[in-house]
N, C-alpha and C positions, 0 to 999 in steps of 0.2 A: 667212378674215378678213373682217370687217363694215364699210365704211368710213362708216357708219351710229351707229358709237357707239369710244367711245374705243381707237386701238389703238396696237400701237408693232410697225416693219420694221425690221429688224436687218441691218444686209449686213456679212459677212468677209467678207475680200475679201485677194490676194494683190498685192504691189507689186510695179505695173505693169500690172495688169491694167486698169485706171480704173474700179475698184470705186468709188474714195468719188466720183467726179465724176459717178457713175451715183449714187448716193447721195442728190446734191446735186440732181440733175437730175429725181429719182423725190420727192424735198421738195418742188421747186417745182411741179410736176404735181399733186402729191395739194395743196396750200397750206398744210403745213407746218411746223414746224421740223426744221432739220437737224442735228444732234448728230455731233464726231466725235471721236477723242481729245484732241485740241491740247486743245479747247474746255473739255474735264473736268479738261486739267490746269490751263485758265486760270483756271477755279474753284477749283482746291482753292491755285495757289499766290494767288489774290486773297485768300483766307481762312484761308490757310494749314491747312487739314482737317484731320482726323482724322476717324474715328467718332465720339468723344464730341463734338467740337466740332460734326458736324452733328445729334445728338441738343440739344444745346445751343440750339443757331441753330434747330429746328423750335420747342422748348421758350417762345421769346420768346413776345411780342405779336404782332410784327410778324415778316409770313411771311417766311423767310429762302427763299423761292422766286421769293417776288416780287423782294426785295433781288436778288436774281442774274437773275432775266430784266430787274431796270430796271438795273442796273452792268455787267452782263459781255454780254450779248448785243449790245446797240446797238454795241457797238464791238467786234464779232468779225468779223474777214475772213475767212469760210470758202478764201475762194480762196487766200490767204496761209498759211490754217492757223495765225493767230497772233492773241493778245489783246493790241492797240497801245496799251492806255489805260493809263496807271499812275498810281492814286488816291492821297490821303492815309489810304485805310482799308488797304492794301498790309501784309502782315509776315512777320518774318523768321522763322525757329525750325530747328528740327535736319529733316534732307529725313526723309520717310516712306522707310521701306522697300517693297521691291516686294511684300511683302505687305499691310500697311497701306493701300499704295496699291490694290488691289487688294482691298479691304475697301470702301476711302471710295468706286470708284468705282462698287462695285456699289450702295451706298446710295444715289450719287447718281444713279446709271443708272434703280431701281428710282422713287426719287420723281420722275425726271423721266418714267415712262410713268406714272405714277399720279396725274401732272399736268394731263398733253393727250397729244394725237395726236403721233406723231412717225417719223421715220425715223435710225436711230442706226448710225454705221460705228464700228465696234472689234473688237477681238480675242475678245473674249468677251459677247458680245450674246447669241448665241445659246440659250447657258449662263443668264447672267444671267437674260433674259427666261421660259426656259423655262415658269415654270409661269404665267403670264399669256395666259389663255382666247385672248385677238383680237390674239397675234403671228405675225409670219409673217417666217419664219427664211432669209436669202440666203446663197447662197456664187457670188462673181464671180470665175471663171477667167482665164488664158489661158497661151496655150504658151510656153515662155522665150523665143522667138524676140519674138515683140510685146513682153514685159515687157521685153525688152532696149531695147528699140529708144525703145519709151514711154520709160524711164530715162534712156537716154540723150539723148533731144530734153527732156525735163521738166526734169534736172537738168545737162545740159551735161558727160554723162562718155563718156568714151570705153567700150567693146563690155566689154574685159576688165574696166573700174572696173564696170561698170554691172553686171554678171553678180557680180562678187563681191558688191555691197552686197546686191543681192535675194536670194543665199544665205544671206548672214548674217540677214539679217531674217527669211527663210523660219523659220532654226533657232533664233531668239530667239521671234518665236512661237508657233512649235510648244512649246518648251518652255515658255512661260509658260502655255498651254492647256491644256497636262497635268498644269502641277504644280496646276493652280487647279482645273481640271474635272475632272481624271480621263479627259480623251478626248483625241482627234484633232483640229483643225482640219478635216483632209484627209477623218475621216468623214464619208459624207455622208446618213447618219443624222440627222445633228444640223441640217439644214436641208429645208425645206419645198420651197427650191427650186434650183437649182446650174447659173446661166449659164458660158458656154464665152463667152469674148470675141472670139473668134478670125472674123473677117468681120463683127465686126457693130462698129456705130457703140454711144456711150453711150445716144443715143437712141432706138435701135433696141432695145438691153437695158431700157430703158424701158418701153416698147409693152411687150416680153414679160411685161415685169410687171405690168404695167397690163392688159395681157391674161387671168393671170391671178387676179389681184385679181377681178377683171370675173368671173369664172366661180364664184367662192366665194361671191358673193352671194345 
């Protein structure tokens, strides 16, 4: 990967591991933006999306890329993972399905690397990005014991609450990965590079990337 000309890093990442906070932390290092789900869906419910509606929104005058980095970004708390602005341009309509959605956010995933430089956490980055020359593809570990424990100081649950959610989440992505990709998450094929979180700080998973990075050039 070139950081010399336009690219896009893609991190999967398992909850609890502090994939996307490594995410967030490898954005501000490279000077970046930081993309992560919430954000795609603050986009699509600000505009309420579709496909055709962002064939539409490109189709205008006026760049519907810009319209969203000057309305939805200024007011996205990555740390909160939530979009707090709610405009007069806001609307309602029937929810997309998880296909659909998974339609709109590949569209929106693919123009936002074909935009600028960036670093993007979700489910299917990897996929998405695939055939784009200067990506460079993450997967952020760790042992259940840590993701327990991260869960349970992040989200204030006790040992057995916190082990259930992160299994249910494990098997909700997993299957979304394979009904959309055809693969694994857990291959690690499909990544360039596959941090273990286990003794190290976010910042420390940082360095190693930036390490790497550093060696490609």
């Amino acid at each position: 990967m070139k950081l010399n000309e336009k690219y896009v890093i893609s991190i999967n990442r398992e909850l609890g591991s502090g994939g996307r906070t490594v995410g967030e932390k490898l954005a501000q290092r490279l000077g970046v933006v930081f993309y992560d789900k919430a954000l795609i869906k603050a986009l699509t419910k600000q505009y309420n999306l579709t496909v055709e509606e962002i064939e539409r929104l490109k189709g205008k005058n006026t760049s519907w890329w810009e319209d969203f980095t000057r309305h939805i970004i200024p007011f996205y708390d990555a740390s909160k993972s939530e979009y707090y602005r709610v405009t007069s341009e806001d609307t309602t309509g029937k929810p997309l399905t998880t296909e659909e959605m998974f339609k709109v956010e590949t569209r929106i995933l693919t123009d936002i690397a074909s935009n600028e430089s960036c670093v993007v956490a979700g489910r299917s980055g990897f996929f998405i990005f695939r055939n784009i020359p200067n990506h460079l593809s993450i997967l952020i570990q760790a042992p259940m014991k840590n993701r327990i424990e991260r869960v349970m100081r992040k989200q204030g649950k006790n040992a057995a609450d916190a082990q259930k959610l992160i299994e249910q989440v494990d098997r909700m992505r997993e299957n979304y990965i394979n009904r959309y990709t055809g693969t694994s998450r857990y291959n690690t094929r499909n990544y360039d590079l596959v941090i273990n979180m286990v003794d190290l700080t976010e910042d420390e998973a940082v360095d190693i990337i930036m390490d790497y990075i550093g060696k490609q050039q």
